[in-house]
C-alpha positions as a LaTeX table, in Angstrom:
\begin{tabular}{lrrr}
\hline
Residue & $x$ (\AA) & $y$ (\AA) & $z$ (\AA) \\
\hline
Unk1 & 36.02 & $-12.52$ & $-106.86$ \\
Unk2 & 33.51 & $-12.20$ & $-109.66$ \\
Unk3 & 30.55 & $-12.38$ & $-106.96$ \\
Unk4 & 32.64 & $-9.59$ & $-104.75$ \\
Unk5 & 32.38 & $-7.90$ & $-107.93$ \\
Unk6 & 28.91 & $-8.01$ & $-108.64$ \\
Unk7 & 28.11 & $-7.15$ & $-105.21$ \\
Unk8 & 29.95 & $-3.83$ & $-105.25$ \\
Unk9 & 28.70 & $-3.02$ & $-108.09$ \\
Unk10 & 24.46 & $-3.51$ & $-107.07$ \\
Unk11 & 25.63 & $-1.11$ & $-103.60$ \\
Unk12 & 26.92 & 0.87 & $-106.16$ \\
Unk13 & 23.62 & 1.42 & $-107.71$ \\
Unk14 & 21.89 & 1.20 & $-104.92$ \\
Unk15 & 23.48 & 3.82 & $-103.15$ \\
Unk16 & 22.90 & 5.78 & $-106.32$ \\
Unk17 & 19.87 & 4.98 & $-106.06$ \\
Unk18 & 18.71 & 6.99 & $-103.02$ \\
Unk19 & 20.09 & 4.03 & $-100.11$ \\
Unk20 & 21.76 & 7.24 & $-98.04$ \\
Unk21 & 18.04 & 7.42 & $-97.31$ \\
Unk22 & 16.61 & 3.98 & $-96.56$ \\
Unk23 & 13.25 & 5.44 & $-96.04$ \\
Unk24 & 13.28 & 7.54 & $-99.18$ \\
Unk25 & 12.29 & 5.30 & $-102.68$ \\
Unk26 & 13.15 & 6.32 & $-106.24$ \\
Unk27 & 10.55 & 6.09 & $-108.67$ \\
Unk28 & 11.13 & 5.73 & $-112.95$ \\
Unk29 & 9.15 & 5.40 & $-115.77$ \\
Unk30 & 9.17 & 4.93 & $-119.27$ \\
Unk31 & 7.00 & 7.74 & $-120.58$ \\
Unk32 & 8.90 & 9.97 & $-122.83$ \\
Unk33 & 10.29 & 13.36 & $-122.70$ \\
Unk34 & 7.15 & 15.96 & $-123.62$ \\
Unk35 & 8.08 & 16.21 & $-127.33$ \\
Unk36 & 9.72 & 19.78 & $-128.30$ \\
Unk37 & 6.37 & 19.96 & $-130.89$ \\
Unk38 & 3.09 & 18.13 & $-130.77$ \\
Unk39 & 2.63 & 15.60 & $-133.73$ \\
Unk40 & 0.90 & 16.97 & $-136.03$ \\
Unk41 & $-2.97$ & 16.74 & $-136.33$ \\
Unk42 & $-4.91$ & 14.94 & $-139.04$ \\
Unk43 & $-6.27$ & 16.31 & $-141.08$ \\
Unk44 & $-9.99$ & 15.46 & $-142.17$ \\
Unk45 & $-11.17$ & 11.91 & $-142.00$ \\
Unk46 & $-8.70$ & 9.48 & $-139.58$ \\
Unk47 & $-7.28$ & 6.96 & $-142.22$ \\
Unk48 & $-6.55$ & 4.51 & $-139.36$ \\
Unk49 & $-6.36$ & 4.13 & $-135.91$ \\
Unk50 & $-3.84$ & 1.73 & $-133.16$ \\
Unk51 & $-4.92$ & $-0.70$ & $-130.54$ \\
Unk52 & $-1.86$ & $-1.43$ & $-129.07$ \\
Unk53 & $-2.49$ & $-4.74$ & $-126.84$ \\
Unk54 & $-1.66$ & $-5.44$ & $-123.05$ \\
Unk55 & 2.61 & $-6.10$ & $-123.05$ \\
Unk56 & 3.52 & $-9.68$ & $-122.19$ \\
Unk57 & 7.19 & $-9.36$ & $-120.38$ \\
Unk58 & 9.52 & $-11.86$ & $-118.91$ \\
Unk59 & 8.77 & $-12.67$ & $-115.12$ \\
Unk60 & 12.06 & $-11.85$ & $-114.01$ \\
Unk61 & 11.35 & $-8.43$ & $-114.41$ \\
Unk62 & 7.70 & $-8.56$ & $-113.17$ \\
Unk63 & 8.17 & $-6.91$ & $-109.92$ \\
Unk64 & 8.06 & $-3.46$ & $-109.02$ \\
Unk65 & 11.60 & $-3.10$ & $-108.22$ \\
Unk66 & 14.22 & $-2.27$ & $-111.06$ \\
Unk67 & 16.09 & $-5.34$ & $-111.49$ \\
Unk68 & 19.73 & $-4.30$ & $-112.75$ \\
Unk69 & 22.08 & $-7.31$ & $-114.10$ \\
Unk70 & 26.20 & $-7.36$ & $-114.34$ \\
Unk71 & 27.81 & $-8.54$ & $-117.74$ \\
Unk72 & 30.03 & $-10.81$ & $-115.58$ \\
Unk73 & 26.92 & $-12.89$ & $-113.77$ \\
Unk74 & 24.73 & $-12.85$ & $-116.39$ \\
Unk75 & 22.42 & $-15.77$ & $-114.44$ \\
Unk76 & 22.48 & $-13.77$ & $-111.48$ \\
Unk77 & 20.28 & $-10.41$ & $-110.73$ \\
Unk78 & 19.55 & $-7.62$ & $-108.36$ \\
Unk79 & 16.22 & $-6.18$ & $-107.62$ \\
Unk80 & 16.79 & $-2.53$ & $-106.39$ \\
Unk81 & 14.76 & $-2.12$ & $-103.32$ \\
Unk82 & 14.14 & 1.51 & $-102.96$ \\
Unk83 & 14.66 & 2.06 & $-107.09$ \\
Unk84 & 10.90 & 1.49 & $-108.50$ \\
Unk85 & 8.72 & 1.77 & $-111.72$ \\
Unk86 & 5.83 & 4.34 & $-111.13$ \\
Unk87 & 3.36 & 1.59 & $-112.32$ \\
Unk88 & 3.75 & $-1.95$ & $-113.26$ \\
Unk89 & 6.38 & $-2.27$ & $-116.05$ \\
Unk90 & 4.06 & $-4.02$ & $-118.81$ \\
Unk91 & 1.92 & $-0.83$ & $-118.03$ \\
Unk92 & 4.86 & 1.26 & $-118.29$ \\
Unk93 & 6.03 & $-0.28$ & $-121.79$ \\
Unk94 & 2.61 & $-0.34$ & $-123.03$ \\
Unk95 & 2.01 & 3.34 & $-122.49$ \\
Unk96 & 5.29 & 4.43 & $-123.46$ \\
Unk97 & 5.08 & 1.83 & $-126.71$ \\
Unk98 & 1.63 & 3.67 & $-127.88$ \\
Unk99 & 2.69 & 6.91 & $-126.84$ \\
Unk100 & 5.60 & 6.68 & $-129.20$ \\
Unk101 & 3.17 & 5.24 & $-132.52$ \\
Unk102 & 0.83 & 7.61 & $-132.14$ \\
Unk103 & 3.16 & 10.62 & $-131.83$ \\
Unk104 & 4.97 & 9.25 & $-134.95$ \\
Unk105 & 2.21 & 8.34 & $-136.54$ \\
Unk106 & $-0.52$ & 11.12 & $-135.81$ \\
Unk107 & $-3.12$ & 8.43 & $-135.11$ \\
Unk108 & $-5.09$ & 7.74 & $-131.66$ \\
Unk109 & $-4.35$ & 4.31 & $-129.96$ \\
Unk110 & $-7.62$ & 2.98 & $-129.15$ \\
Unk111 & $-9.33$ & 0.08 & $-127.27$ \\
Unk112 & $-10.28$ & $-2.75$ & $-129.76$ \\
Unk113 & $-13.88$ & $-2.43$ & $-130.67$ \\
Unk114 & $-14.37$ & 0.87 & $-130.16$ \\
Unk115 & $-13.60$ & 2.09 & $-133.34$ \\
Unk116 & $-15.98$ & 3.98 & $-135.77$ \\
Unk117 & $-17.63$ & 1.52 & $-138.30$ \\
Unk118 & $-15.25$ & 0.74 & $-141.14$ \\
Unk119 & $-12.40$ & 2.15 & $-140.07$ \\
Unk120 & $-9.30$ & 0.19 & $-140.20$ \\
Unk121 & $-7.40$ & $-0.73$ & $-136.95$ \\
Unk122 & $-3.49$ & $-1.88$ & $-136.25$ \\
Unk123 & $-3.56$ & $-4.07$ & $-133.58$ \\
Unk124 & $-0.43$ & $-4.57$ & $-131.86$ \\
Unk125 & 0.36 & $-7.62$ & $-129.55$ \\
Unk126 & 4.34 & $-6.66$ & $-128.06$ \\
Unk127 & 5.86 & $-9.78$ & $-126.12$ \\
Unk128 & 9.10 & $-8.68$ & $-124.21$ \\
Unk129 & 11.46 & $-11.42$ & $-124.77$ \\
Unk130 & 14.96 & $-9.91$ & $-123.34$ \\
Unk131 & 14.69 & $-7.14$ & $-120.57$ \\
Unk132 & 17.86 & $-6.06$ & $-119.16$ \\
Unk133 & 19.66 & $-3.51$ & $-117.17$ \\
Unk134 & 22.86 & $-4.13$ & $-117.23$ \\
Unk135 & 24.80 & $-1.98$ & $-114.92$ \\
Unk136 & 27.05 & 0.74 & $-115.73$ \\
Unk137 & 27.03 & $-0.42$ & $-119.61$ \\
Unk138 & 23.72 & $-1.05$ & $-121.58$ \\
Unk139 & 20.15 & $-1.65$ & $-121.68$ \\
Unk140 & 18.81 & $-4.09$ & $-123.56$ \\
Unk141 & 15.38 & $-5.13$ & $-124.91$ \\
Unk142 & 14.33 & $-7.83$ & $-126.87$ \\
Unk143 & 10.68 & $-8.35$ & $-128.31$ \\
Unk144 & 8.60 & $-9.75$ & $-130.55$ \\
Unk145 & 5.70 & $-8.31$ & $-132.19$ \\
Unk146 & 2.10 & $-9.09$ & $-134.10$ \\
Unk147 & 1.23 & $-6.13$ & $-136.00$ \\
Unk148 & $-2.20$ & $-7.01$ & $-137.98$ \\
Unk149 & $-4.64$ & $-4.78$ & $-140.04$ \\
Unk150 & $-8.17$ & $-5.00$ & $-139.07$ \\
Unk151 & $-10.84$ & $-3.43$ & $-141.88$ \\
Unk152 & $-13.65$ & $-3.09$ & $-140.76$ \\
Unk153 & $-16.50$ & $-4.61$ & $-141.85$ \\
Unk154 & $-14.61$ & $-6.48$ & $-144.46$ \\
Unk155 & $-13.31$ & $-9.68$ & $-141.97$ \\
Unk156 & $-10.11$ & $-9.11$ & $-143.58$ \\
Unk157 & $-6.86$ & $-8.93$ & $-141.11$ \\
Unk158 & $-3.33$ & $-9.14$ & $-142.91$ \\
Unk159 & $-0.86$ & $-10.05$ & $-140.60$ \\
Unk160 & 2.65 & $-9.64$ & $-140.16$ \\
Unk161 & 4.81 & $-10.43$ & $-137.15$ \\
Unk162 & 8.66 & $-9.54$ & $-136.33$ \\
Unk163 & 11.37 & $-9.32$ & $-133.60$ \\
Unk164 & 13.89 & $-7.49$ & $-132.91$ \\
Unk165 & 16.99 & $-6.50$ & $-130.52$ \\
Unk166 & 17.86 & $-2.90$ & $-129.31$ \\
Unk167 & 21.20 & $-2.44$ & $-127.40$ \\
Unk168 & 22.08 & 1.10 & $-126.09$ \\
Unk169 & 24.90 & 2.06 & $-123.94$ \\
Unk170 & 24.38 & 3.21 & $-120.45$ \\
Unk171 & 26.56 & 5.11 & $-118.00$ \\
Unk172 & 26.89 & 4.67 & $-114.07$ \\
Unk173 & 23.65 & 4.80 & $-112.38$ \\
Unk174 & 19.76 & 4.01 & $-112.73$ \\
Unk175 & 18.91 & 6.82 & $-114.33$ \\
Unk176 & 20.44 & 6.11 & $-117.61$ \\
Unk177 & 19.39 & 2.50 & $-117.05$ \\
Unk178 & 15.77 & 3.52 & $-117.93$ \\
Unk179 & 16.54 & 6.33 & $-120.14$ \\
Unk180 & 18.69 & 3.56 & $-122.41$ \\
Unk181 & 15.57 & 1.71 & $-122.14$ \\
Unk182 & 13.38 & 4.30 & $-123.16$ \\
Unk183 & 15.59 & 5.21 & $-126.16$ \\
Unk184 & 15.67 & 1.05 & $-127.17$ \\
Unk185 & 11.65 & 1.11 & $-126.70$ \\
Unk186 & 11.25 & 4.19 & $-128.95$ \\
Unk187 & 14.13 & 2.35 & $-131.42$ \\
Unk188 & 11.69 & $-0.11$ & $-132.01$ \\
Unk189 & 8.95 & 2.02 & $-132.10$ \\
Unk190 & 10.19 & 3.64 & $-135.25$ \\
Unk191 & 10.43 & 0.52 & $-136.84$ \\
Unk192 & 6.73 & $-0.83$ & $-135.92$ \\
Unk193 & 5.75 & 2.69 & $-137.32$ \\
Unk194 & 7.46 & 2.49 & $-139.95$ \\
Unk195 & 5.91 & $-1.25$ & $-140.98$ \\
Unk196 & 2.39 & 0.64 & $-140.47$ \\
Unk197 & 2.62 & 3.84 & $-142.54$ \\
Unk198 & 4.68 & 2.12 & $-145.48$ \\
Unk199 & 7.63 & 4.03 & $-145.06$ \\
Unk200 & 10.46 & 2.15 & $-143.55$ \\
Unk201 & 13.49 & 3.05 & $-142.48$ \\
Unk202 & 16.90 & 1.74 & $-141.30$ \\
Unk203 & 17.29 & 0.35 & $-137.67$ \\
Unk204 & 19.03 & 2.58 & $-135.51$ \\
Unk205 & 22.53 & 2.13 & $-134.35$ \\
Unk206 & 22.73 & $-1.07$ & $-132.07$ \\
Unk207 & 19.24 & $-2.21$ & $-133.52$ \\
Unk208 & 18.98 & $-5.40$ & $-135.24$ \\
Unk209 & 15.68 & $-6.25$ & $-136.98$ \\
Unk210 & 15.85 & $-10.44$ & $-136.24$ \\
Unk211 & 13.46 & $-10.94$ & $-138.82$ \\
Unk212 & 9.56 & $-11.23$ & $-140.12$ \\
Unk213 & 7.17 & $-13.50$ & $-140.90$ \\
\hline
\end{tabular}
């Protein structure tokens, strides 16, 4: 029964999807919403710049299919043939990931070692540990990350590294799949940010900081 279940439930999304139209695929990303008001622009001398790092993420989920889950099967998955990320999904999270610091943080994200002389770099290294689509209730992402300071010309990197787990509910559909995994990615976003300018603040709803080192 519970297999009948989870079957009706991926044709479910699949017909969602775009499957009245076998020939015709669906494709998501991560990228944000154009913000209602640019960040605002620095002014004078940058204090810092990002280098946020190539994402590591679970092979499961290294395809470029959407791969949905059910809460009742939770060994078995469901790629989603004609339901597809724009470009590979570490590419997606990593673009999405610095799109989000930088817009929070008014600072470029740049490659490493292309900074100006003696100005100080975050690198970020993000490893996806957890990434589900659960359908029709939440998306959920897992990660743990290496945030360290890089001054340059000094040698000295202070290093700090965390993880945490973002939950947000999803309704019927793929859609709201990846936009509840957009929201979790920018949920831990605001914390990474908030580790880097010095001004924390509380997890979201549903967002559990797991710890740092």
């Amino acid at each position: 029964m519970k297999s009948y279940k989870f079957l009706c439930v991926a044709a479910a999304a699949m017909l969602l999807a775009g499957c009245a139209a076998p020939s015709a695929n669906q494709y998501y990303t991560l990228a944000p919403e154009p913000a209602s008001a640019p960040a605002p622009a620095p002014h004078g001398r940058l204090a810092y710049a990002l280098s946020v790092q190539p994402v590591k993420i679970p092979a499961q989920v290294d395809r470029p299919q959407i791969v949905i889950g059910d809460s009742t099967r939770p060994a078995q998955l469901q790629p989603l043939n004609h339901s597809l990320w724009a470009a590979p999904l570490a590419d997606e999270i990593r673009h999405a990931l610095a799109g989000e610091l930088s817009q929070r943080l008014g600072v470029p994200d740049i490659p490493l070692g292309t900074q100006p002389r003696g100005l100080p770099v975050w690198r970020l290294d993000f490893t996806v540990d957890r990434y589900e689509l659960i359908y029709a209730r939440a998306a959920v992402l897992e990660a743990t990350w290496r945030l360290a300071e890089l001054r340059g010309g000094t040698g000295h990197e202070s290093v700090r590294v965390c993880r945490a787990l973002a939950e947000v509910p999803a309704r019927t559909g793929v859609a709201p799949l990846v936009a509840g995994q957009r929201l979790a990615l920018q949920h831990i976003a605001a914390l990474i940010a908030g580790q880097i300018s010095g001004h924390g603040e509380a997890p979201a709803t549903g967002v559990t900081l797991e710890g740092c080192t």
